[in-house]
N, C-alpha and C positions, 0 to 999 in steps of 0.2 A: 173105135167108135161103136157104143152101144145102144144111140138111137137118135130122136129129132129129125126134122123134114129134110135133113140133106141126107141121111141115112135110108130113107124110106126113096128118095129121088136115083142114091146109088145103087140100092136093089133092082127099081124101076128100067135103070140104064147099062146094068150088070152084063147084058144080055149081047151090047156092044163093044164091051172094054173091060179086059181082065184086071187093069187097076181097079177099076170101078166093084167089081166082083168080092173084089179083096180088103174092102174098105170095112167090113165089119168083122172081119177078120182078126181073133185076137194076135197077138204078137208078143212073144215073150222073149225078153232081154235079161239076159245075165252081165252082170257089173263085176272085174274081175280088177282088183288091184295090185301090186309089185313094184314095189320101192317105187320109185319115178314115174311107172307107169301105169296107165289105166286104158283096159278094154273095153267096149260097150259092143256083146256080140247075140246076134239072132241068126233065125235060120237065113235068110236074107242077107244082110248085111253086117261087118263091123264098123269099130269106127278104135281107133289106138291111139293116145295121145302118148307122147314122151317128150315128158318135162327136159331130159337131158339133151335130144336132138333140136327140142322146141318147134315140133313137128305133128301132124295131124294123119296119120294116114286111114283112108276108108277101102275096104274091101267089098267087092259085090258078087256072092256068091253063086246068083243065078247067070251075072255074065260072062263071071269068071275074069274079071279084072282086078285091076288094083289102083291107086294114086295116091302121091301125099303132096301136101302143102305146110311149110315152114310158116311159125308166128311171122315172121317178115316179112314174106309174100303175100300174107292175107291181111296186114295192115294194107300193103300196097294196091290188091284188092280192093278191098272197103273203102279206102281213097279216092279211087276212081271211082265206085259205085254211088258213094255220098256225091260226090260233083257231080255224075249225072242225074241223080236225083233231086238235088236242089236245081238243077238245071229245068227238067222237068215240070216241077214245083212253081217254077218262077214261070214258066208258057205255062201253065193250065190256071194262075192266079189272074197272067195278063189277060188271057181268054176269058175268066169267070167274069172279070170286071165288065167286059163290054157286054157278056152275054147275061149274065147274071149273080144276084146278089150270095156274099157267104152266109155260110149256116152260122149261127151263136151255138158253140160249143160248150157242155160242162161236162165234167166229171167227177164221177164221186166213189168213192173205197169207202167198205164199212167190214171188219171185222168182228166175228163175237161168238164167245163161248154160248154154246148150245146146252150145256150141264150133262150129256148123253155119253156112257159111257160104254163100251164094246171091246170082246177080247177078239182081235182079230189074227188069227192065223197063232193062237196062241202069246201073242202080246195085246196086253192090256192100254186099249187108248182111249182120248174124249176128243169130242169132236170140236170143231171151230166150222163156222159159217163164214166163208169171205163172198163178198159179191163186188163186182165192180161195176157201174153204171156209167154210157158212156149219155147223153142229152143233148140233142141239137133242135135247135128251131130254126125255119125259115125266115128270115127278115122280111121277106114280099109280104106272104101269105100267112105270115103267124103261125101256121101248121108246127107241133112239135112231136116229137116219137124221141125214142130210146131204145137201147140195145143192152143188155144183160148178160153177164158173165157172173153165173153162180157157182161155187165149191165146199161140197160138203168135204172135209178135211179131216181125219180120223191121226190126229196125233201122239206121240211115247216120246217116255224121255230117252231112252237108248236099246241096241238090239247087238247081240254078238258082231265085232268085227268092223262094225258101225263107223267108230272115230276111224281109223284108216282110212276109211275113204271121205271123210270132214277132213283130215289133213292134209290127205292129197291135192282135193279140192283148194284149200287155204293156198296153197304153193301153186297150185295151176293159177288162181285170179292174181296173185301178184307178178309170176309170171304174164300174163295176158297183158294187164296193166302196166306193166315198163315197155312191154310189144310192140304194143297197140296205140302206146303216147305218141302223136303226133302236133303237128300246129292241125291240122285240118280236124283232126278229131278235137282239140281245145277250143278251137273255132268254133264245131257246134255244139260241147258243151255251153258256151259263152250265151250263143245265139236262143238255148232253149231257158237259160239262167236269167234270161232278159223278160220272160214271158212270168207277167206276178202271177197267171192263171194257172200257168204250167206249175212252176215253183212249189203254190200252195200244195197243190196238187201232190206233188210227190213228196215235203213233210209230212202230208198227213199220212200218206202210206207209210213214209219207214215210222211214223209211230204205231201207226193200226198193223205192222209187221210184225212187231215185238209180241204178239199173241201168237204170233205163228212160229216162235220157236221151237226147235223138236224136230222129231224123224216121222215126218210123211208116212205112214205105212199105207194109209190109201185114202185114194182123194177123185170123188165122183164131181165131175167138171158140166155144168149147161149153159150155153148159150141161147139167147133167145129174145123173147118178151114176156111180161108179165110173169114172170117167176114164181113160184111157190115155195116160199121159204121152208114149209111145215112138210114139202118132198124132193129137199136136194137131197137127201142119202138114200132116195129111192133109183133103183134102177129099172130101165127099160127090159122087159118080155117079150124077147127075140119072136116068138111065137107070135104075140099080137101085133105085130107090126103088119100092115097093111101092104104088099108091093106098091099099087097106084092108089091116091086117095083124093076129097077131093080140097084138100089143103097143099097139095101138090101143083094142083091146075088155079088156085085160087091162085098161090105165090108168084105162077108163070103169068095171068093176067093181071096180077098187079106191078108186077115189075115194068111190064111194057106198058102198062095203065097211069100211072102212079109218077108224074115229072116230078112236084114236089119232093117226092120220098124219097127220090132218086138224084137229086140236087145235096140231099143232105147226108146220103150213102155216101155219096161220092166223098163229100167232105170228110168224110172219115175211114176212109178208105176200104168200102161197103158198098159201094155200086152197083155190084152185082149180085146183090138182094133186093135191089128192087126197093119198096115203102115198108118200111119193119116200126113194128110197135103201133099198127094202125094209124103209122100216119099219112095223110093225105087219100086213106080211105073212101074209096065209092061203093055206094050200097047197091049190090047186085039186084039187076032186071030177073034171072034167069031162075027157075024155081030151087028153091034148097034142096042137095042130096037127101037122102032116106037118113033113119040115125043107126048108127053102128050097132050089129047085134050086141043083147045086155053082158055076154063075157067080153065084150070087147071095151066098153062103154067107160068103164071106170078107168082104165088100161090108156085110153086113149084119150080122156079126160087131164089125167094125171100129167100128160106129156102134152096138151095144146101150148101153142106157144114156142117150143121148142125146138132149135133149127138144131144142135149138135148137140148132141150128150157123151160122155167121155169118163173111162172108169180107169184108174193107176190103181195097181196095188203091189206093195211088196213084203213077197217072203224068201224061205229057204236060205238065210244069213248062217254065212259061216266064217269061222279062222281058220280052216285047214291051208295048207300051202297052193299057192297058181299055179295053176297049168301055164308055163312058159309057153307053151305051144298056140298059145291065143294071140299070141303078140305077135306072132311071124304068118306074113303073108302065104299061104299054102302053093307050093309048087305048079309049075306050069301055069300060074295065074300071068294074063297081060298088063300093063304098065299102062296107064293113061294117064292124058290132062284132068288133074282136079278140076270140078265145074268152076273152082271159084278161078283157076289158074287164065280160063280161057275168058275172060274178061280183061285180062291183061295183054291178050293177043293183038 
């Protein structure tokens, strides 16, 4: 994460909680392939899939543990999790009913070449804008807001060593997909197939996909409101960020402020944000903070609105041979329950 109000809140709270501390923290992941299998390792953590065991295991290098889980236990898994979920789903709908009305939801995907082109890390790309729009209105109060997911997308057609891991991939989802078939999972495909809202919804993504062909090389991500199309491929300036601010204290009394906003949160599984996209908005008694000194101004301009900002990028692509040694669990590491395993218990 390299910026937006939960960034500025995790600085703010650093001081309590070493996750918290570690949230702007880059993190850098090497992607390591071999016949069947694929690593995904940091300083932190890996993660090892092998297509031939049809196994997942993760390593935790600060705890010095280890666990795996089998495609077939995590079908089982998710089986159970999807039942409590619609369980869930179905008390908080009988609840909403008596206590109050649902939100009218829409959503909308829009993809589009920007014409911008950039040599990034010695490969040549152009950009794509994708945003997704989620839209909810109150039915009591007519009040409506919206939440925004912006990506500046910096695309190539191919990079050393590249397809290995597209093939791998191909063989892991068809794997997954024989796994993972169950009746309960065809049940809620069925159940979302039934929704014309949902439906439309997602052909017009896999058509507005088809521009996002290609290798990702980097892809700056915000969430928010009110978006600036003309500065998703800007990034945040670690320097200008503020620890406390007072978009920090506003979001906390609007959250607690804000029923409406927080009615329509909920709906979409954002509750705890509080009224986002100034909806259900009350205009402050209390006098306006001072304005940010002028280096800060434009800086903090650029990013109002903005609750998460999020920067991928990738280089250092090679074909040399793997280090087999990625793939095995390191000595004297402990054995545990996978998290997903202990849902099963």
């Amino acid at each position: 994460m390299t910026g937006g109000a939960l960034m500025q809140m995790s600085r703010a709270l650093g001081v309590f909680s070493k996750d918290l501390r570690r949230v702007g923290e880059p993190i850098t992941s090497t992607v390591i392939v071999q016949g069947n299998r694929m690593a995904h390792v940091n300083d932190r953590t890996a993660q090892i899939w092998d297509l031939d065991k049809e196994s997942i295991t993760e390593i935790d290098f600060e705890k010095r543990t280890w666990s795996t889980i089998t495609f077939a236990q995590m079908r089982e898994a998710m089986e159970k999790a999807m039942q409590r979920a619609q369980q869930r789903m179905k008390e908080t709908q009988d609840k909403r009913k008596e206590t109050e009305p649902q939100a009218e939801l829409n959503y909308k995907f829009d993809v589009k070449e920007t014409g911008k082109i950039q040599n990034i890390n010695g490969v040549n790309a152009h950009e794509v804008l994708m945003t997704m729009t989620f839209e909810a209105k109150d039915k009591q109060s007519g009040q409506a807001g919206q939440l925004e997911t912006m990506s500046s997308i910096w695309v190539t057609d191919s990079v050393p060593g590249y397809q290995e891991l597209v093939d791998f991939q191909k063989r892991l989802a068809l794997k997954m997909a024989n796994a993972l078939a169950s009746p309960a999972m065809a049940g809620q495909a069925m159940m979302m197939a039934a929704n014309p809202q949902f439906m439309t919804s997602i052909q017009k993504m896999a058509k507005e996909a088809e521009k996002l062909k290609g290798i990702h090389i980097k892809q700056i991500t915000k969430m928010g409101m009110n978006l600036d199309p003309a500065k998703a491929s800007e990034v945040t300036d670690p320097a200008t960020m503020q620890q406390e601010g007072p978009s920090i204290k506003e979001a906390a009394g609007q959250a607690a402020t804000d029923s409406a906003a927080s009615r329509i949160g909920r709906s979409i599984g954002l509750g705890g944000l509080g009224g986002f996209g100034g909806f259900g908005r009350r205009k402050k008694k209390q006098e306006e903070p001072p304005p940010p000194p002028p280096a800060q101004e434009n800086q903090q301009a650029a990013n109002s609105g903005v609750l998460m900002e999020m920067v991928m990028e990738m280089n250092n692509f090679s074909t040399a041979p793997a280090d087999g040694s990625k793939f095995s669990v390191p000595a004297g590491f402990k054995q545990v329950d996978h998290p997903m395993m202990r849902s099963l218990q």
